[in-house]
N, C-alpha and C positions, 0 to 999 in steps of 0.2 A: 697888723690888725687881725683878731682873731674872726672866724667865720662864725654868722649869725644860726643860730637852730632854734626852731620852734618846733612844739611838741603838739599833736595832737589826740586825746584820747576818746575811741568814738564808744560810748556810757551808754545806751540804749535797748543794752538784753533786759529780757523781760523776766527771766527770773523763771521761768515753765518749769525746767529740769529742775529747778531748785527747791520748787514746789514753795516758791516764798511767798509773802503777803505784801512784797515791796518789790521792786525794779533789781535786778543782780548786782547794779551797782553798790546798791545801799544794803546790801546783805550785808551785817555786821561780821568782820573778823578781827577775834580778839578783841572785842568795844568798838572798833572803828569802821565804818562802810567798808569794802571792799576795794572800791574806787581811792580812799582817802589814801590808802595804804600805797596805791600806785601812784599818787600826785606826788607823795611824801619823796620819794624817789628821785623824781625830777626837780623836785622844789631845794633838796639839797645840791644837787651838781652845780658848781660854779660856772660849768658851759651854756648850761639852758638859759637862753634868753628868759621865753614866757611858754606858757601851755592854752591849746583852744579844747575846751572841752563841748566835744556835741552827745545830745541825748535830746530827751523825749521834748517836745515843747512842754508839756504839763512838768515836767520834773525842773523847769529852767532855773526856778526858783531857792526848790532846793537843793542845787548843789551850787547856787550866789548862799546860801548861807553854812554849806557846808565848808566852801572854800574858805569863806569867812571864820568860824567856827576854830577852822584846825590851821588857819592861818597862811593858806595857803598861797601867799601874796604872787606867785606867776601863775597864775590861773586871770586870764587878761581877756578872755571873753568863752561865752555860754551858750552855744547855741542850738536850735532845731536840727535834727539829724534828719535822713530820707528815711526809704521803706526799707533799706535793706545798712548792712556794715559799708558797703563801698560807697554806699551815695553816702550812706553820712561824713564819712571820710573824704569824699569830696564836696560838700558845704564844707568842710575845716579849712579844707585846701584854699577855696576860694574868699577867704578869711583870713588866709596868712600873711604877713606882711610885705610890702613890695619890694623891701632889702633884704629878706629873709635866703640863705644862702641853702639852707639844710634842713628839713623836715622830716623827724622821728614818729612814727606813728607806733603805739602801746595801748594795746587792750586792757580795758579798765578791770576785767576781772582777771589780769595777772597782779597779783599783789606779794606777789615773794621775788620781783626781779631786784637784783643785788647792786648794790653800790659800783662794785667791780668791774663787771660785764658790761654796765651800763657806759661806765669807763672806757673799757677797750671797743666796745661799739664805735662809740660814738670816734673812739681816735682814728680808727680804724677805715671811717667816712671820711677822713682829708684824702685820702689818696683813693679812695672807690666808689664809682657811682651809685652804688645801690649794696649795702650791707643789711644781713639779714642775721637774727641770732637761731641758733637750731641746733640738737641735738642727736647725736647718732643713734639709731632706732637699735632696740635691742632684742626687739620679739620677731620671728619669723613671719615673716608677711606675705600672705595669698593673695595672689590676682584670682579674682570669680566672673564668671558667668552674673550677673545682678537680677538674672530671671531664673536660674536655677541654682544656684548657688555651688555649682561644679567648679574643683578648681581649675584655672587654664594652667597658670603659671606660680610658680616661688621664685621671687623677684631675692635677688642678692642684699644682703642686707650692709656692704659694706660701702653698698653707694647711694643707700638711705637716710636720709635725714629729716624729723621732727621738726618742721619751724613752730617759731615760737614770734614773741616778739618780745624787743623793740624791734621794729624794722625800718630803716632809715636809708635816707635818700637825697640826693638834688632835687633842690624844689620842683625846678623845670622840666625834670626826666617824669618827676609823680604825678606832675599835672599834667603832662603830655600822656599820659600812660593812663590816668583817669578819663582825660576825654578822648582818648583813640576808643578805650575801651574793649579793648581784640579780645575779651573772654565774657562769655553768656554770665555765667556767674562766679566772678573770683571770689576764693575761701581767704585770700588776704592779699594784700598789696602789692608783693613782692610778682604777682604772676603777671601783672600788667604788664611789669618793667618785663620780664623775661620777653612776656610776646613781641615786644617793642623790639625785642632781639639786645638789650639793653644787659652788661655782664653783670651779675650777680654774687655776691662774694657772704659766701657762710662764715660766719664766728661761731666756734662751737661756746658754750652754752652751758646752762646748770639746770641739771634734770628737777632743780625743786623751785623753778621757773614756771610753776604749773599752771593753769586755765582751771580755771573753777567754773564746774559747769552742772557739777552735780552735789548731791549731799554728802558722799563719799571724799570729791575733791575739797571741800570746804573742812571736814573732818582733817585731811590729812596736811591742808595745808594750817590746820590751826596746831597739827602734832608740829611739821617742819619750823613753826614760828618760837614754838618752845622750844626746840632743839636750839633754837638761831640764838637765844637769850641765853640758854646756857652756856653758848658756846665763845660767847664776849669776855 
Protein backbone atom coordinates (compact mmCIF):
# COMPACT_ATOMS: atom_id res chain seq x y z
CA UNK A 1 0.00 0.00 0.00
CA UNK A 2 1.38 3.14 -1.11
CA UNK A 3 1.87 6.34 1.45
CA UNK A 4 -0.90 8.88 1.72
CA UNK A 5 0.46 12.82 0.86
CA UNK A 6 -1.40 15.89 1.17
CA UNK A 7 -0.47 19.16 -0.13
CA UNK A 8 -0.86 22.28 1.33
CA UNK A 9 -0.70 25.63 -0.46
CA UNK A 10 -0.61 28.60 1.86
CA UNK A 11 -2.21 31.60 -1.00
CA UNK A 12 -2.36 34.67 1.10
CA UNK A 13 0.40 37.26 -0.13
CA UNK A 14 -0.98 40.42 -0.67
CA UNK A 15 0.46 41.29 -3.82
CA UNK A 16 2.39 44.78 -2.31
CA UNK A 17 5.64 44.04 -4.27
CA UNK A 18 3.63 43.38 -7.15
CA UNK A 19 2.00 46.46 -7.09
CA UNK A 20 -1.26 44.51 -8.10
CA UNK A 21 -5.02 45.28 -7.90
CA UNK A 22 -5.75 41.58 -6.73
CA UNK A 23 -4.15 39.21 -4.05
CA UNK A 24 -0.55 37.51 -5.60
CA UNK A 25 -2.26 34.55 -6.00
CA UNK A 26 -4.64 35.68 -8.50
CA UNK A 27 -2.03 37.71 -10.51
CA UNK A 28 -2.49 36.34 -13.90
CA UNK A 29 0.38 34.39 -15.65
CA UNK A 30 0.07 33.56 -19.08
CA UNK A 31 -4.15 33.92 -18.57
CA UNK A 32 -3.99 31.84 -15.58
CA UNK A 33 -3.78 33.13 -11.62
CA UNK A 34 -0.59 32.42 -10.39
CA UNK A 35 -1.77 29.92 -7.86
CA UNK A 36 -3.81 27.89 -10.83
CA UNK A 37 -0.32 27.22 -12.34
CA UNK A 38 0.87 25.60 -8.99
CA UNK A 39 -2.31 23.44 -8.38
CA UNK A 40 -2.01 22.41 -11.96
CA UNK A 41 1.22 20.55 -10.75
CA UNK A 42 -0.10 18.57 -8.05
CA UNK A 43 -3.34 17.95 -9.61
CA UNK A 44 -1.46 16.04 -12.25
CA UNK A 45 0.96 13.68 -10.01
CA UNK A 46 -0.71 10.34 -9.55
CA UNK A 47 0.81 10.37 -5.92
CA UNK A 48 -1.06 13.37 -4.51
CA UNK A 49 -3.86 12.25 -2.73
CA UNK A 50 -5.79 15.98 -2.33
CA UNK A 51 -4.56 19.62 -1.79
CA UNK A 52 -5.75 22.10 1.34
CA UNK A 53 -5.44 25.41 0.04
CA UNK A 54 -5.46 28.40 2.88
CA UNK A 55 -5.66 32.08 2.11
CA UNK A 56 -7.45 35.23 2.98
CA UNK A 57 -11.05 34.39 4.43
CA UNK A 58 -12.56 37.08 1.97
CA UNK A 59 -10.75 35.40 -1.02
CA UNK A 60 -12.35 31.73 0.25
CA UNK A 61 -14.79 32.07 -2.29
CA UNK A 62 -12.73 32.72 -5.15
CA UNK A 63 -10.44 30.23 -5.46
CA UNK A 64 -14.06 27.34 -4.62
CA UNK A 65 -14.62 28.81 -8.15
CA UNK A 66 -11.22 29.06 -9.41
CA UNK A 67 -10.69 25.39 -8.33
CA UNK A 68 -13.87 24.84 -10.05
CA UNK A 69 -13.11 26.82 -13.21
CA UNK A 70 -9.67 25.06 -14.03
CA UNK A 71 -11.02 21.85 -12.76
CA UNK A 72 -8.98 21.40 -10.31
CA UNK A 73 -10.76 18.40 -8.56
CA UNK A 74 -8.00 17.68 -5.45
CA UNK A 75 -8.35 20.82 -4.05
CA UNK A 76 -10.66 19.10 -1.06
CA UNK A 77 -10.77 22.08 1.16
CA UNK A 78 -10.44 26.21 1.40
CA UNK A 79 -9.50 27.75 4.13
CA UNK A 80 -8.76 31.08 6.53
CA UNK A 81 -4.95 31.38 6.80
CA UNK A 82 -3.44 33.31 10.16
CA UNK A 83 -1.52 36.70 10.38
CA UNK A 84 1.49 35.45 9.11
CA UNK A 85 2.90 32.19 6.28
CA UNK A 86 3.59 29.73 9.29
CA UNK A 87 0.23 30.04 11.00
CA UNK A 88 -1.43 29.74 7.91
CA UNK A 89 0.52 26.69 7.17
CA UNK A 90 -0.48 25.52 10.31
CA UNK A 91 -4.49 25.94 10.08
CA UNK A 92 -3.64 23.56 6.84
CA UNK A 93 -1.87 21.24 9.16
CA UNK A 94 -4.65 20.97 11.48
CA UNK A 95 -6.97 20.25 8.51
CA UNK A 96 -5.08 17.44 7.25
CA UNK A 97 -6.38 14.18 7.41
CA UNK A 98 -5.92 11.58 10.24
CA UNK A 99 -4.40 8.82 7.77
CA UNK A 100 -2.49 11.30 6.07
CA UNK A 101 1.22 9.75 6.10
CA UNK A 102 3.22 12.85 4.21
CA UNK A 103 2.56 16.46 3.84
CA UNK A 104 4.11 18.74 1.04
CA UNK A 105 3.88 22.22 1.51
CA UNK A 106 4.26 24.77 -1.97
CA UNK A 107 4.08 28.27 -2.18
CA UNK A 108 1.34 29.52 -4.36
CA UNK A 109 3.37 31.95 -6.05
CA UNK A 110 5.89 29.19 -7.31
CA UNK A 111 4.23 28.40 -10.50
CA UNK A 112 7.29 27.08 -12.76
CA UNK A 113 7.79 24.00 -10.35
CA UNK A 114 8.28 20.95 -12.76
CA UNK A 115 6.68 17.79 -13.16
CA UNK A 116 10.14 16.10 -12.61
CA UNK A 117 11.54 17.56 -9.38
CA UNK A 118 8.21 17.20 -8.16
CA UNK A 119 8.87 13.67 -8.86
CA UNK A 120 12.12 13.04 -7.24
CA UNK A 121 10.93 15.09 -4.23
CA UNK A 122 8.44 13.48 -3.46
CA UNK A 123 10.31 9.70 -4.07
CA UNK A 124 12.97 10.92 -2.25
CA UNK A 125 10.41 11.41 1.11
CA UNK A 126 9.94 7.48 1.53
CA UNK A 127 13.16 7.12 2.87
CA UNK A 128 13.68 10.85 4.57
CA UNK A 129 12.06 12.76 7.11
CA UNK A 130 12.02 15.94 5.99
CA UNK A 131 13.03 16.73 2.17
CA UNK A 132 13.55 20.21 1.00
CA UNK A 133 14.04 21.40 -2.86
CA UNK A 134 16.96 24.11 -3.15
CA UNK A 135 19.44 25.32 -5.32
CA UNK A 136 23.16 26.14 -5.07
CA UNK A 137 23.67 29.91 -4.61
CA UNK A 138 25.75 31.31 -7.23
CA UNK A 139 26.53 34.97 -6.22
CA UNK A 140 28.98 35.76 -3.59
CA UNK A 141 27.23 36.31 -0.31
CA UNK A 142 28.15 38.97 2.53
CA UNK A 143 27.53 38.69 6.16
CA UNK A 144 26.73 42.62 7.33
CA UNK A 145 26.64 44.43 10.21
CA UNK A 146 22.43 45.26 9.65
CA UNK A 147 23.11 48.67 11.45
CA UNK A 148 26.00 49.70 9.43
CA UNK A 149 26.10 47.77 6.72
CA UNK A 150 30.10 46.74 7.08
CA UNK A 151 31.06 43.58 5.88
CA UNK A 152 31.83 40.97 8.84
CA UNK A 153 32.23 37.86 6.87
CA UNK A 154 32.11 36.05 2.92
CA UNK A 155 30.39 33.04 3.82
CA UNK A 156 31.61 30.19 1.28
CA UNK A 157 29.36 29.68 -1.33
CA UNK A 158 29.74 25.91 -1.75
CA UNK A 159 27.90 25.17 1.36
CA UNK A 160 25.09 27.57 0.27
CA UNK A 161 21.86 26.71 -0.64
CA UNK A 162 18.53 28.64 -2.07
CA UNK A 163 15.41 26.77 -0.74
CA UNK A 164 12.80 26.88 -2.46
CA UNK A 165 9.89 24.75 -2.41
CA UNK A 166 8.14 21.99 -2.39
CA UNK A 167 9.13 21.21 1.06
CA UNK A 168 7.88 17.95 2.34
CA UNK A 169 7.75 16.07 5.40
CA UNK A 170 6.05 13.50 8.06
CA UNK A 171 3.07 14.76 9.01
CA UNK A 172 3.88 14.18 12.61
CA UNK A 173 7.49 15.75 12.53
CA UNK A 174 5.59 19.24 10.70
CA UNK A 175 3.02 19.30 13.39
CA UNK A 176 5.32 18.81 16.04
CA UNK A 177 7.69 21.40 14.69
CA UNK A 178 4.65 23.87 14.07
CA UNK A 179 3.66 23.65 17.64
CA UNK A 180 7.15 23.41 19.42
CA UNK A 181 7.51 26.42 17.36
CA UNK A 182 11.59 26.92 18.42
CA UNK A 183 11.88 29.92 15.87
CA UNK A 184 10.64 33.78 16.56
CA UNK A 185 9.86 34.03 12.94
CA UNK A 186 10.39 31.07 10.34
CA UNK A 187 10.97 32.17 6.63
CA UNK A 188 9.67 28.56 5.73
CA UNK A 189 8.98 25.29 7.29
CA UNK A 190 11.93 23.48 6.83
CA UNK A 191 13.58 25.61 9.95
CA UNK A 192 11.09 24.22 12.57
CA UNK A 193 12.13 20.76 11.60
CA UNK A 194 15.98 21.67 11.77
CA UNK A 195 15.44 23.18 15.28
CA UNK A 196 13.51 20.14 16.32
CA UNK A 197 17.31 18.84 15.54
CA UNK A 198 15.10 16.74 12.98
CA UNK A 199 17.75 15.69 9.67
CA UNK A 200 16.98 17.51 6.81
CA UNK A 201 17.74 16.36 3.31
CA UNK A 202 18.29 18.98 0.14
CA UNK A 203 17.24 17.92 -3.54
CA UNK A 204 18.91 20.06 -5.70
CA UNK A 205 16.41 21.87 -7.74
CA UNK A 206 15.70 24.12 -11.06
CA UNK A 207 16.90 27.46 -10.86
CA UNK A 208 13.47 28.44 -13.01
CA UNK A 209 11.74 27.22 -9.85
CA UNK A 210 11.33 30.98 -9.20
CA UNK A 211 9.01 32.87 -6.37
CA UNK A 212 7.29 35.62 -7.95
CA UNK A 213 7.48 38.38 -5.91
CA UNK A 214 8.09 41.22 -7.95
CA UNK A 215 7.19 42.64 -11.54
CA UNK A 216 10.47 41.73 -12.58
CA UNK A 217 9.92 37.89 -11.43
CA UNK A 218 6.52 37.79 -13.01
CA UNK A 219 8.19 39.25 -16.45
CA UNK A 220 10.76 36.62 -16.41
CA UNK A 221 8.77 33.89 -15.34
CA UNK A 222 6.33 34.49 -18.12
CA UNK A 223 9.79 34.67 -20.64
CA UNK A 224 10.73 30.93 -18.69
CA UNK A 225 6.99 29.69 -19.54
CA UNK A 226 7.71 30.44 -23.24
CA UNK A 227 10.87 28.90 -23.23
CA UNK A 228 9.07 25.72 -21.58
CA UNK A 229 6.50 25.49 -24.81
CA UNK A 230 9.10 25.72 -27.12
CA UNK A 231 10.83 23.40 -25.71
CA UNK A 232 8.06 20.36 -25.85
Amino acid sequence: MGIKIQVIIPAAGSGTRLKASVAKPLVLLAGKPLVVHSLEVFQKSPVIHSIIVVTRRGLIGRFQALAKRFRISKVVKILAGGATRSDSVYEGLKAVDADTDVVAVHDAARPLLSAEVLSRALQLCRKEPAVIVAVPVKSTVKKADPKNLHVLETLPRDVLWEAQTPQIFRKDILFRAHQARLCCEPTDDAVLVEKMGVRVKILKGDDRNIKVTTRTDLAVAEVLLKLKGKLR
